[in-house]
Structure formats: structure tokens, C-alpha cells
N, C-alpha and C positions, 0 to 999 in steps of 0.2 A: 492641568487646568488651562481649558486655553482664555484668552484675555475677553472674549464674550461672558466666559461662568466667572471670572473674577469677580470678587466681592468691591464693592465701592470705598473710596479712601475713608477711611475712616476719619471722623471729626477730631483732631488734638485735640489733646487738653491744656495748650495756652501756655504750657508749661515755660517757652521760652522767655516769653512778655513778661511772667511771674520774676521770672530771673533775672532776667535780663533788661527789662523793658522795653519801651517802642523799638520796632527795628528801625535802626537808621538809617535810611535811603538817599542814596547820591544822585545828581541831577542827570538828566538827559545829556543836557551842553552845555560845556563848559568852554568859553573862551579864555586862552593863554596869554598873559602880555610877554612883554622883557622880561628878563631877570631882572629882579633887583637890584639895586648899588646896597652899597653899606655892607657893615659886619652880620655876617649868619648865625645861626644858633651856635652855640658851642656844645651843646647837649642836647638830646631829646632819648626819648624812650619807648623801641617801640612797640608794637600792641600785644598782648598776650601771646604763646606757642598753642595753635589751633591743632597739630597734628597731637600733641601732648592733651589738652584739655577735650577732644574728640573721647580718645584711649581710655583718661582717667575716667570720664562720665561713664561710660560702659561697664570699666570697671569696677567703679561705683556700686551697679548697680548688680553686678553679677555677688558683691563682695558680703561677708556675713557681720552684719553689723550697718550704721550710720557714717557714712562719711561725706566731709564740709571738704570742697573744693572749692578757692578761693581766686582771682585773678582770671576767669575765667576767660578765655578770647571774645569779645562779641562780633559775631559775623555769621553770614547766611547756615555755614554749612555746623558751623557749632548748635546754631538754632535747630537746624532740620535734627539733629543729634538729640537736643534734649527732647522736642516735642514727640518724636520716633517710641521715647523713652515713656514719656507722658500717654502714647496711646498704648503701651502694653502695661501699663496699668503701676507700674516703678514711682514709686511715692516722691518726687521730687519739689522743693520747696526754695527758695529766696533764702539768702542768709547774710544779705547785704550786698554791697557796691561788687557786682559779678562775681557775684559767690551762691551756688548750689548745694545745697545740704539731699544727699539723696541718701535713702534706706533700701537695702542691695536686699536680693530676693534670691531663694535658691530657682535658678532657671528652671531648672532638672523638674522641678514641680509647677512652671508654672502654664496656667492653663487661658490662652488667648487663641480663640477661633474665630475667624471669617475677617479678618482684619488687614487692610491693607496699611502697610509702612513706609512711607513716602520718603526717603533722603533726601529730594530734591537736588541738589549738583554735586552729593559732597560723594565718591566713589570709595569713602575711605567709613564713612558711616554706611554704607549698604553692604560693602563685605565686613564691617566688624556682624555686623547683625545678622546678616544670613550665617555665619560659622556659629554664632550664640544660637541662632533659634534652632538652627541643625538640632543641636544638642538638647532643648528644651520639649516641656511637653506644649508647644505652641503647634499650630496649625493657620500659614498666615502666607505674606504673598510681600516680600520688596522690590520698590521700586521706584523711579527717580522721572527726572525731568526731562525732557529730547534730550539732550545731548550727554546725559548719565547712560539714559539708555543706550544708545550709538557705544558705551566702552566695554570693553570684555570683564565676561564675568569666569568665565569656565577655567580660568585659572584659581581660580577659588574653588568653584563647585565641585570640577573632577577628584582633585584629592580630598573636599569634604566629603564624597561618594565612596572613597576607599576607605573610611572610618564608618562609613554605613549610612551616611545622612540621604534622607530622600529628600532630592529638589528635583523641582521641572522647569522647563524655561515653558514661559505663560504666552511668550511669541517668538519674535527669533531666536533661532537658538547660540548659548552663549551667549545673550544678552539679558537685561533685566526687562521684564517685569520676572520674578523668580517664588514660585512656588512654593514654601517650605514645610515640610512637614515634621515636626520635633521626634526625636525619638533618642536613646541612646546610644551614642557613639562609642567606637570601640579605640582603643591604640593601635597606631601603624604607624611603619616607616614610610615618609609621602618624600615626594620631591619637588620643588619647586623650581621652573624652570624658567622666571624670569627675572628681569632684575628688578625688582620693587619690595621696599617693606610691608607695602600693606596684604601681600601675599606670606609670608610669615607670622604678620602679626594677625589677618583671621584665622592662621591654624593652631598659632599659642593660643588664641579664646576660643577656639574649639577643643583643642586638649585640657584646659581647663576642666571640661563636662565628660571626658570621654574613661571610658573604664579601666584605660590603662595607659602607661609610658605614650607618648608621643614623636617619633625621630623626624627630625624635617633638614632634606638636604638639602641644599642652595648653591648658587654660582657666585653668588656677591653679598658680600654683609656689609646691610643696608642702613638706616636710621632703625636705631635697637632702642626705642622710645617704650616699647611694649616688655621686651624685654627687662628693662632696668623694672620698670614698674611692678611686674609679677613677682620679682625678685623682692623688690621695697615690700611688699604685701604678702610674704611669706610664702610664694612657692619655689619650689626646687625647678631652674632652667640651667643646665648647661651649657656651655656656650664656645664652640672655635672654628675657625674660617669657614671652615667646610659644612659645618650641620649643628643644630640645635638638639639637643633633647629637654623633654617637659614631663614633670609627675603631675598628672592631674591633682587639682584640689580645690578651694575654695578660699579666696583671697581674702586676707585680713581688712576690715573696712580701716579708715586711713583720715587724713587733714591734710591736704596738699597746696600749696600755694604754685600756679602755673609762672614759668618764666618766661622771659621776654622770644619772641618769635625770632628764631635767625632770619628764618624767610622777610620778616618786617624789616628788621636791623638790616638786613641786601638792600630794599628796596630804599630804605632813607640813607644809605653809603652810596647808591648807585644817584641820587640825585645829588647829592651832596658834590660826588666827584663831577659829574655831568654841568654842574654851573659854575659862575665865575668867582666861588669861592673856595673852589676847590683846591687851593692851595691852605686853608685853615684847614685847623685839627677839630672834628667832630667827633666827640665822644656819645654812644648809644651806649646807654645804664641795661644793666638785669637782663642779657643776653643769657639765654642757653647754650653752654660751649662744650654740647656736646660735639667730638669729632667727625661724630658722621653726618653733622650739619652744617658743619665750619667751610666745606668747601670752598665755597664766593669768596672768601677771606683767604684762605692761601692763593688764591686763582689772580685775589688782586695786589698781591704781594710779589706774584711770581712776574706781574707787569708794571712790575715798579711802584706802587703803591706804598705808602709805607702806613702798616699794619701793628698795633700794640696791643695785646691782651692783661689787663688786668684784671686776676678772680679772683672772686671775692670768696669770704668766708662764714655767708650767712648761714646760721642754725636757727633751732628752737621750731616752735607749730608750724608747722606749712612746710617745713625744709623739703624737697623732697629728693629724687634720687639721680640728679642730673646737676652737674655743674655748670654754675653761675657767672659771669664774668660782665664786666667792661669793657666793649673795644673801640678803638678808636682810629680811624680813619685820613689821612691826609695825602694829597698829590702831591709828587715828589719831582715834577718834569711832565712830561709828554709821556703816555702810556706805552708799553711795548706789546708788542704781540706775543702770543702764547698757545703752545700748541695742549689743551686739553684734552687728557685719553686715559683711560683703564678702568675697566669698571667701578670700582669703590672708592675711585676722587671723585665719576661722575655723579654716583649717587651720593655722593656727599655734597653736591652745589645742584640738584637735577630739576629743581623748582627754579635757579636763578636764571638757569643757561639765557634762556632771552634778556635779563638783564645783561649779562655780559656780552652780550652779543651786541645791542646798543652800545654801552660803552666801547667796544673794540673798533668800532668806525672810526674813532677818536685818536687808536693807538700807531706807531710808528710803519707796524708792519702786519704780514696776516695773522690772523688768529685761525686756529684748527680745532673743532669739537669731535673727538671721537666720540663713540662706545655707547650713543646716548639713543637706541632708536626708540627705548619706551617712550621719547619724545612725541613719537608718533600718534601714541593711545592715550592720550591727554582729551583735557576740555574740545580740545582741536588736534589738528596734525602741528604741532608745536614747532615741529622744526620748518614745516611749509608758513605756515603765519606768520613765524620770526622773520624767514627771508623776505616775506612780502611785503611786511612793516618795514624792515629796512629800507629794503626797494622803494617805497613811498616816501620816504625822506632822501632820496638820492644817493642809498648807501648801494655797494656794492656787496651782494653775496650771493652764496650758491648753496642748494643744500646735497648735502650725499646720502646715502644709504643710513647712516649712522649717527648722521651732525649734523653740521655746516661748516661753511669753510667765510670769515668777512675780512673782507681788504679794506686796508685804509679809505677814508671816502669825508667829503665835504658834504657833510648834508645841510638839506635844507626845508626849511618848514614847508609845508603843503598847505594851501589856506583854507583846506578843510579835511576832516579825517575821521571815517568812523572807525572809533575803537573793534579789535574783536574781541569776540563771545568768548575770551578768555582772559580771566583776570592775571594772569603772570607773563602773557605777550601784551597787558595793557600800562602792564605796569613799565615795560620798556618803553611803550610807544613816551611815556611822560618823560622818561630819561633822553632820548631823541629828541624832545619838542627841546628841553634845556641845552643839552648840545647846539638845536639848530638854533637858537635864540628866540624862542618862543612866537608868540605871532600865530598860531593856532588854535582854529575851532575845533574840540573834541565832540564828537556825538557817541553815545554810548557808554559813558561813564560807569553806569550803576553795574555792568561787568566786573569791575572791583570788589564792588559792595560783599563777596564769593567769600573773602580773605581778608579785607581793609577795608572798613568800610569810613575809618576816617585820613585814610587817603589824601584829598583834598585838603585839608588844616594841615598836613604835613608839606603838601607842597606848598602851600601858600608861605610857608618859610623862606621861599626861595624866588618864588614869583606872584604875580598878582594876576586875579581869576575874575572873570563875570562870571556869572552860574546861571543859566537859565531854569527854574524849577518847572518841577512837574507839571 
């Protein structure tokens, strides 16, 4: 199909406003003052796990029965997730304060033509969906916003192609807009040759549909979010270093209560450490502690941080299949440098790396990032952005093949700064401005809004904002 015969986006159906309500949007420009004087929070909490409530909503919807997921993250890419859901027709409803009540559908019959499926930025909603509609009787077309488009898809597609799935690419190839036509898929053994879970996890909801066992090799076991889930919801997954196996089935509908985002809980440690109260004890409540998320937290342990976990032992509705904890954060001295390397610590902090790369300007000596070149095929080229944020605040860095490399450095505010088009190098650029002592214009804010979109009240903890609105 080339992108002329494409069918026009289809109209959502609201579904996220239903759920969610207004989306909330961040300003243009935001001016930074000082840091505050006085005592900081001593707790905060922060906003839902958005890679976790993406998975479950799909879930959801594949699953036999009604299921209330509760805590839901609200933010751009969770939106484009429900409303994607709402135009294939998945009966999805409000069930209170970010909570979705959806009624799951046997994919396998269900019948959506001419319709196109917009994720808008989120890359982790457009490959759970293309590996489901693979399998389905749909005949449909995903795709996303410029810069979705610009990431690679055909690490999905090829091995959805060895299970039998017909897709086209609608313009360049190995990108999105993506063609799919539903049909039944068969069992194979696929390989997956990069390091990312969300290449894993659209082949586990492809084997979900498919006729038989499912084998999927890997080089690095990644965030296994998708994994615990199929398992909570009664299917048989196998699971060790090297490879997965999956018996197709059809997943028990469920009650889940979403826990607290690690990725959020980095980003309020990494300001926290970054101002002049970082020698107090900041505790972030309802952390998900799963390991393969935990990275940032041993990474700032290893540079002297001092790091506590208390887990907790919540049960009963909503419990679901990931462990829960408290952690808590405090400076312990001057930071030290650290050399970060190996694939499955990287992917366990692979979202923070530019946080810590801010921070590390701060620390005594260099810091080294190996192993991390998925960096590259991000929102942006992740690892080129991070050095050039630094760069603009007078930090010292370099990038390599794989990382970056950042030497101690004095920075200093810029009196003016547009954020990039990437909400996880923007969230550093805010840890820098506290470093530098504030005193900066930000343009481009609503780059957050991707993943945080209350952001701003959290920093406001710390320092004091003008906002200029829309």
C-alpha cells in the first residue's frame, strides 16, 4: 500500500478524555529562578509505570473477560494507547480517578478495515499493535508522528514475517507508516537481535495468536514487564538468560493497580540530588522494584549515593505481578565517577542514561557509558543530544560508538535554552539548570508532556517557575 492508497486517520473515539480527562499540557516557556532556601520534601510519589500500564491496556484488551486497571499513568503516549484501542472498536470505559475498565475481544476474529492507527510518539504502542493485528482478522495501517516515524520498525516486522504475518512498509522501508494485514500466525523459533524489550515483548503478543509454541532468542534480558504479566494472566512463558519460550493462549481478564514509574522516581532522585538539598533523605512511595528497572539506583549507589529500599507488602485487588517498594535517596559527599557497561545493567537504567550523565558533571571524576548504542534510535540520537545539552551548560563530554564518556565540569546556566524533542534528554536539561543554579529560560517544555506531564509541580519543589502559557 503505498502512503497515496492509505486510508485517512481514523477519527478516535475520545476514549482517552473518557478515562483520563483533559490532556494536560505544559507551557512553551518556562523561566527558572534559584533554588530554593529551606527544608524540601521529604516524600513525594512518583506518577504511574507508563511501560507497565501501555502492556496491561493491550492486554486488556486481547484478554477473555472484563478487566479494571487502576492507577493508570496519564501521559501522551498512554493516551495514543487507549484511543488506538477505542478506534478498533475495544469497548473501553472510565472506572474512576485513572482507572479503565476494558472488555478484551478475541483478536483472532476481530474484523477492522480501512483504518488507520495513529501511536503518535509512543514506539512501544505501535509495535505492541502491529504484532496483535498481525495475528488478527484486521486489515489496517500504523503509524505515528515525524519523529516515530524516523525509528526502526523491521526489527519487529522481519520476525513477525517468519510467523507468517503480512506487513508492508507504506513508505520507507523499515519504517512506519506499516501496512497490516491480519491473518494467522504460526510458531517459530525467531531471534531477536537487539537490545530492547519492546522487541520481545511484541513477539510474546504475537505468540499469544499464533498456532503454536513460540521460541524467541535474545542477547540481553531486558525489562520482562510483558513477561511477569502473561504469566499473572495464566499463560505458560518460560524464561532464561538466553531465550524465551510461549504456549499461545488467551489471557485471563485481571484487576490491576499500576505502580509507581522507576523512570519518574530517577527523574525526582536526579533533582533531588542536583539541588542544595541534597544532602536530605528523599523518600519516593510505590516504586516498582522490579530489577530490570532498578538500574539508576545501583548506578547512584555505585557513586556514592547512599540508596535504601524498603518493600513493601501490599496485597489484595489490584496486587499485581511486580514488586513494590520505597526508596530512598540521599548525598553522601561529592559524587564519584563510574564506569557503566554490560548490556543487562545498561538496559536496566537505558531510559535514565542522560539523567545520569547530568548528574556526573557534578561527580569527582569521569564517568564512562558503555554498551548503550540503542541510544542512538530513540526520540533522537540520545547519546548525540545528551553531549550537546551538556555542552550548553559548559559541561565537558564526548560521545563514542556505544556511550559517552563526561569529565567533571563547572557548568553554568545558558540564559536561554531550547529543550530537545526528547522528553528523557529534557528531563536532564532541568537537572543541569539545578546544578548550574538556575537562572534559565526553558523553550519547549511540552516535550515532557511524552512521559510527565506533571513535571513542572514536581520541580517547583525545588525551585521557583514563571510559566508563560500557551
Amino acid at each position: 500500500m503505498s502512503p497515496a492508497a492509505a486510508p485517512a486517520v481514523a477519527e478516535t473515539a475520545g476514549v482517552a478524555v473518557r478515562v483520563l480527562g483533559a490532556e494536560p499540557r505544559l507551557p512553551e516557556r518556562v523561566r527558572v529562578g534559584r533554588p530554593a532556601a529551606g527544608p524540601g520534601p521529604a516524600v513525594l510519589r512518583p506518577h504511574s509505570d507508563k511501560a507497565i500500564s501501555q502492556r496491561a491496556a493491550l492486554l486488556a484488551a486481547l484478554a477473555g473477560g472484563t478487566s479494571r486497571i487502576s492507577g493508570l499513568a496519564d501521559c501522551r503516549d498512554v493516551r495514543a494507547n487507549l484511543d488506538a484501542l477505542g478506534v478498533l472498536g475495544i469497548q473501553v470505559r472510565g472506572g474512576g480517578a485513572q482507572t479503565a475498565v476494558i472488555a478484551g475481544r478475541d483478536f483472532r476474529a476481530l474484523r477492522a478495515h480501512g483504518l488507520v492507527l495513529d501511536a503518535g510518539n509512543s514506539a512501544t504502542t505501535s509495535r505492541l499493535l502491529l504484532s496483535t493485528l498481525a495475528g488478527s482478522g484486521a486489515d489496517c495501517v500504523v503509524t505515528g508522528n515525524a519523529a516515530l516515524r524516523r525509528r526502526p520498525m523491521a526489527w519487529i516486522c522481519e520476525p513477525l514475517r517468519a510467523m507468517g504475518a503480512r506487513l508492508e512498509y507504506a513508505g520507507e522501508p523499515g519504517r512506519l507508516p506499516v501496512s497490516v494485514r491480519g491473518r494467522r500466525l504460526h510458531g517459530a523459533d525467531l531471534e531477536v537481535t537487539v537490545d530492547s524489550a519492546q522487541a520481545v515483548s511484541a513477539l510474546l503478543f504475537a505468540g499469544t495468536l499464533a498456532d503454536g509454541p513460540v521460541r524467541i532468542r535474545r542477547r540481553t534480558a531486558a525489562r520482562d514487564h510483558t513477561e511477569r504479566l502473561l504469566r499473572w494472566t495464566g499463560l505458560d512463558v518460560e524464561e532464561n538468560e538466553a531465550e524465551l519460550r510461549l504456549a499461545p493462549g488467551r489471557p485471563a481478564a485481571f484487576d490491576l493497580a499500576v505502580p509507581g514509574d522507576p523512570s519518574g522516581a530517577a527523574v525526582l532522585a536526579a533533582l533531588h540530588l542536583a539541588s542544595p538539598r541534597a544532602a536530605e533523605a528523599l523518600t519516593l512511595q510505590g516504586v516498582c522494584a522490579n530489577e530490570r528497572r532498578t538500574g539508576f539506583f545501583r548506578a547512584l549507589a555505585a557513586m556514592g549515593v547512599a540508596v535504601h529500599w524498603r518493600h513493601r507488602s501490599d496485597a489484595g485487588i489490584g496486587a499485581g505481578p511486580e514488586p513494590v517498594a520505597d526508596v530512598s535517596v540521599r548525598a553522601g559527599g561529592r559524587l564519584r565517577g563510574a564506569v557503566l557497561a554490560g548490556r543487562a545493567h545498561i538496559q536496566s537504567m537505558i531510559d535514565e542514561i542522560p539523567l545520569l550523565a547530568a548528574l556526573a558533571t557534578a561527580a569527582s571524576g569521569p564517568t564512562v557509558v558503555r554498551d548503550a548504542a540503542e541510544l542512538r534510535d530513540k526520540d533522537t540520537d540520545r547519546i548525540a543530544t545528551t553531549v550537546a545539552l551538556l555542552r550548553a551548560f559548559g559541561g565537558r563530554a564526548a560521545a563514542t560508538a556505544d556511550g559517552l564518556v563526561v569529565e567533571p565540569s563547572v557548568v553554568a546556566p545558558p540564559a536561554q535554552l531550547r529543550l530537545p524533542a526528547d522528553h528523557r534528554v529534557a528531563f536532564a536539561a532541568l537537572v543541569l539548570t539545578l546544578l548550574a543554579g538556575g537562572g534559565v529560560e526553558l523553550h519547549g517544555a511540552d516535550a515532557m508532556a511524552t512521559s510527565y506531564p506533571g513535571i513542572l509541580t514536581d520541580l517547583s519543589h525545588y525551585v521557583p517557575m514563571e510559566v508563560t502559557p500557551r
